[in-house]
C-alpha positions in Angstrom: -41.8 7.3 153.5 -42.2 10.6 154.4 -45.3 12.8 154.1 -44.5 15.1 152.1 -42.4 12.6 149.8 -45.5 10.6 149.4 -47.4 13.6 148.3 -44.8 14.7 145.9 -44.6 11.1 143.9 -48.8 11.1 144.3 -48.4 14.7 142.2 -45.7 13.0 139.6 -42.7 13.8 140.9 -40.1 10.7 142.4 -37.5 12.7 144.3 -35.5 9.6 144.6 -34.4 8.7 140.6 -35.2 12.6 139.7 -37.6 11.2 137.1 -41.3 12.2 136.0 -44.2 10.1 136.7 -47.5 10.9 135.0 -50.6 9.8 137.1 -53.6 10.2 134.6 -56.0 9.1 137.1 -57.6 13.2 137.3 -56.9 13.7 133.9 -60.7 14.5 132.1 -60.5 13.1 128.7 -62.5 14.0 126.0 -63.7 11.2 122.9 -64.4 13.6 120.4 -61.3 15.2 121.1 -59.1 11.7 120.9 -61.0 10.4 117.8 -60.1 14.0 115.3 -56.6 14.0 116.9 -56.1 9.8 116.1 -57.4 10.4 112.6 -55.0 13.4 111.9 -52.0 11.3 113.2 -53.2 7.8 111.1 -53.6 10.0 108.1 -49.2 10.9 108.8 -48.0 7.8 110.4 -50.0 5.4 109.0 -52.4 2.7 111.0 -49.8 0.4 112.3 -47.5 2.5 113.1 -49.9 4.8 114.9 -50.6 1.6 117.0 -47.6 0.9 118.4 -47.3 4.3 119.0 -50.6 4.2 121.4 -49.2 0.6 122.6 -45.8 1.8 123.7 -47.5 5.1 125.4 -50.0 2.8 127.3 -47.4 0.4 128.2 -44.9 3.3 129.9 -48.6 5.1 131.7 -48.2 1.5 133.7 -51.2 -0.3 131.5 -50.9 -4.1 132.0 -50.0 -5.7 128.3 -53.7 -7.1 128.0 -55.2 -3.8 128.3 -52.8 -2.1 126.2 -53.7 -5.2 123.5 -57.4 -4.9 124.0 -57.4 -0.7 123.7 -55.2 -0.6 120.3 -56.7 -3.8 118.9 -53.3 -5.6 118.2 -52.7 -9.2 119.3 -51.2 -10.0 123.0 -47.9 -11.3 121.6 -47.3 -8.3 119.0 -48.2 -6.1 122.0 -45.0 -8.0 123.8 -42.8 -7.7 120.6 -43.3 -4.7 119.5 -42.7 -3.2 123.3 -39.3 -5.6 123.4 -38.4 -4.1 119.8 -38.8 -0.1 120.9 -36.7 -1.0 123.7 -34.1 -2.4 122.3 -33.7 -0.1 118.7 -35.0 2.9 119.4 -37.3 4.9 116.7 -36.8 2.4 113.8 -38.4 -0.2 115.6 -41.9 1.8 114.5 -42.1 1.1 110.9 -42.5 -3.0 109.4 -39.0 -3.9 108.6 -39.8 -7.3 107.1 -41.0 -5.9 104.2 -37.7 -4.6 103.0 -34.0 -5.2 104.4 -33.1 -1.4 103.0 -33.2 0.7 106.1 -36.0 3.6 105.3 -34.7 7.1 103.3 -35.2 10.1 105.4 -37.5 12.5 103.7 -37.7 16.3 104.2 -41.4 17.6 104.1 -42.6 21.1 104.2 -45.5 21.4 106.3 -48.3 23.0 104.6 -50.2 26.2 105.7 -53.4 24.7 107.9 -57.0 25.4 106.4 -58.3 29.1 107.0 -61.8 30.0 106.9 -63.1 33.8 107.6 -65.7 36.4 106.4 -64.4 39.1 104.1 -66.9 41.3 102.9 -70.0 39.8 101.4 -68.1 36.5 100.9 -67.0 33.7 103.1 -63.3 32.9 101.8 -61.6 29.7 102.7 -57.6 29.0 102.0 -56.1 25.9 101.6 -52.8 27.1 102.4 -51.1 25.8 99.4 -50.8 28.9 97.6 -53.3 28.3 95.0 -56.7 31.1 95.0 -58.5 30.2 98.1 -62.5 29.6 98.0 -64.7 32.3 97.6 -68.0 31.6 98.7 -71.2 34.3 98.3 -72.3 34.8 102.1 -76.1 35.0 100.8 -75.4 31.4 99.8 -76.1 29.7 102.9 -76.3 26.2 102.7 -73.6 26.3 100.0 -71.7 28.4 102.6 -72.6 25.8 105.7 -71.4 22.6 103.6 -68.4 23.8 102.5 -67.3 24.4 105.9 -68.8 22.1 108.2 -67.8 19.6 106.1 -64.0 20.3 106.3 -64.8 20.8 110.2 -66.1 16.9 110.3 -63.2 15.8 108.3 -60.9 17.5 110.9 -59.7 20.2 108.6 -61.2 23.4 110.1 -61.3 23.6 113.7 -65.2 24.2 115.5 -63.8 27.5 117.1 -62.3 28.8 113.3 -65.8 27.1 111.8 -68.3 28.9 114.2 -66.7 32.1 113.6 -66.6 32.3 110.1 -70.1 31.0 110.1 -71.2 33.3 112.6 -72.7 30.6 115.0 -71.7 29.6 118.8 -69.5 26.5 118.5 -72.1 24.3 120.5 -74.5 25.2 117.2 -71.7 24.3 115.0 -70.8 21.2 116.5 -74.7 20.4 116.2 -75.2 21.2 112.5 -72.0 19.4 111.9 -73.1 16.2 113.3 -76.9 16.8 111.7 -74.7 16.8 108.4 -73.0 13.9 108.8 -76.2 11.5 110.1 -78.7 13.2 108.1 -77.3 15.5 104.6 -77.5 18.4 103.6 -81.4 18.3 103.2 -82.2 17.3 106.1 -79.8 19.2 108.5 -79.3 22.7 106.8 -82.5 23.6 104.4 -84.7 24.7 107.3 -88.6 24.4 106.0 -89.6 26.1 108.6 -90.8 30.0 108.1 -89.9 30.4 111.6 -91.0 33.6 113.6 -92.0 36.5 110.8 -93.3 39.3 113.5 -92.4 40.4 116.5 -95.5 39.7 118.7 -94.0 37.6 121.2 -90.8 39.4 121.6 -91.5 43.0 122.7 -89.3 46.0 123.7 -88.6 44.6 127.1 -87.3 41.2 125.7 -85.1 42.6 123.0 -83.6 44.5 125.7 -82.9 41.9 128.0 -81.4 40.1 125.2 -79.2 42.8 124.5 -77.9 43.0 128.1 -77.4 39.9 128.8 -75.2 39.4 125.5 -73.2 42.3 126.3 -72.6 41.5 130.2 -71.8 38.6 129.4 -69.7 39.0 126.1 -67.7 41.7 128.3 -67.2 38.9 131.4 -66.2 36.5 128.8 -69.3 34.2 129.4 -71.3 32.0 126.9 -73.4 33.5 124.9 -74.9 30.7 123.6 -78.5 31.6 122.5 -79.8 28.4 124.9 -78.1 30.7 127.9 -79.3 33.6 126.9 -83.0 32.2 126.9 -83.1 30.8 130.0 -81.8 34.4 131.3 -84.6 36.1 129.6 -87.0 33.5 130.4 -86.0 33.9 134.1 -86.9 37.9 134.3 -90.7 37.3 133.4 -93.4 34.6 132.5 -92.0 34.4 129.0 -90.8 31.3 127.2 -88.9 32.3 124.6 -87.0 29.3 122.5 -83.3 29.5 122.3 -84.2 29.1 118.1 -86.3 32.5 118.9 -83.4 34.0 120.4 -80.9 33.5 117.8 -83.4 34.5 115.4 -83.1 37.9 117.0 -79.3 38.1 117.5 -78.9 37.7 114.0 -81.1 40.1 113.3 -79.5 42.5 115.6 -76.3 41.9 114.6 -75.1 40.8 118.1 -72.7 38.0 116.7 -70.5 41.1 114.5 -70.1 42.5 117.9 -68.9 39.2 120.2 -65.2 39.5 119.7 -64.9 43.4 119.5 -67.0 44.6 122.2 -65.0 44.0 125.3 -62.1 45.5 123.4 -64.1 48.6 123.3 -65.0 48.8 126.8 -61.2 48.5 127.5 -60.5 51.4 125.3 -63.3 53.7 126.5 -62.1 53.2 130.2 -58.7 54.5 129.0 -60.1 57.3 127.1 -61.2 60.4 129.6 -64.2 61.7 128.8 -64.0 65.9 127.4 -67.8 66.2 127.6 -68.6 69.0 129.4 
């Protein structure tokens, strides 16, 4: 074979039968990622079905039939049948015939709006998408606020990046209260006892300011600006060593979060805009 064949089939592409080949060998895959999606797909198809779903899948990848039986959990033989069955009848080989010799009515459903979460005004308003009054929740009401949403988050209703934002955290912070919520409750993960930082003696003039700058650079450059990167940045100008809790703290209180989305949209515009100033 040819080079350059051989490199084209490696890639996923046979040139001979003009078919597709997936190699998933570089694919990075993520577990948190597979275990929401699995759950939203069991909670449509069903547990069974989504098995021989997975099963089939894994079996056309090139997974040897024991594999595919030890990753779905099903039993060797049902592995066999239910691969032998697909092949041979299509779609309606998915669903347990023995428990009724009626072949299965077709049903129209009409999807439903997803779950919506965002700030309006002093409220934090989320929308079920079924037409009925969405959720108003009082902003000032934080923990009431934070349980709501991460809540729906864990149970794969809001996603982080939707979450975060109508939160006003990074997503790393919501994925970390999220998982505090679920281990520990609402206590525990979201009622902070601690006063926390009341004056301003350790952060001075010079660290607000590098703060500031390194949010906006990188906010503009599209870079985290998680408050763990922005500490080590401002930690790495001087002696100081300033907690990433320390500064969030001061974000918040400068408002930097409001200003994450909209700033480079500003810049854009103010580069377009010629200046008149004498």
């Amino acid at each position: 074979m040819p080079d350059a064949e051989a490199n084209l089939i490696l890639h996923g592409v046979n040139m001979k039968k003009g078919a597709r080949i997936m190699d998933c060998r570089l694919i990075e895959f993520s577990a948190r990622k597979s275990e929401e999606r699995i759950e939203r797909a069991r909670r449509v198809f069903g547990s069974k079905v989504l098995s021989r779903i997975l099963a089939f899948a894994l079996y056309l990848l090139g997974a040897k039939r024991k594999a595919v039986a030890s990753l779905t959990g099903m039993p060797d033989e049902s592995v066999k049948t239910t691969i032998r069955v697909l092949l041979r009848d299509g779609f309606s080989a998915l669903r347990d015939r023995r428990r009724s010799g009626a072949p299965a009515a077709s049903t129209v459903t009409v999807p439903l709006k997803p779950i919506s979460a965002r700030q309006e005004g002093q409220c934090c308003v989320v929308d079920f998408g079924d037409g009925r009054e969405p959720l108003r929740l009082p902003r000032e009401h934080r923990v009431q606020v934070r349980t709501v949403l991460l809540s729906l988050m864990n149970a794969g209703l809001l996603p982080t990046r939707e979450t975060a934002s109508a939160l006003g955290l990074c997503r790393a912070h919501c994925r970390e209260l999220g998982k505090k919520l679920s281990r520990d409750g609402v206590v525990a993960a979201l009622i902070d006892k601690r006063r926390g930082q009341t004056h301003d003696y350790r952060v001075g003039p010079e660290q607000k300011a590098e703060i500031i700058q390194q949010f906006a650079a990188r906010a503009v450059t599209g870079q985290s600006t998680a408050s763990a990167v922005l500490a080590d940045a401002v930690n790495a100008k001087g002696r100081d060593s300033l907690s990433d809790r320390t500064v969030r703290w001061h974000m918040n209180k400068l408002g930097l979060r409001d200003i994450r989305e909209t700033l480079p949209a500003l810049i854009d515009t103010l580069k377009k805009t010629p200046d008149d100033t004498p």
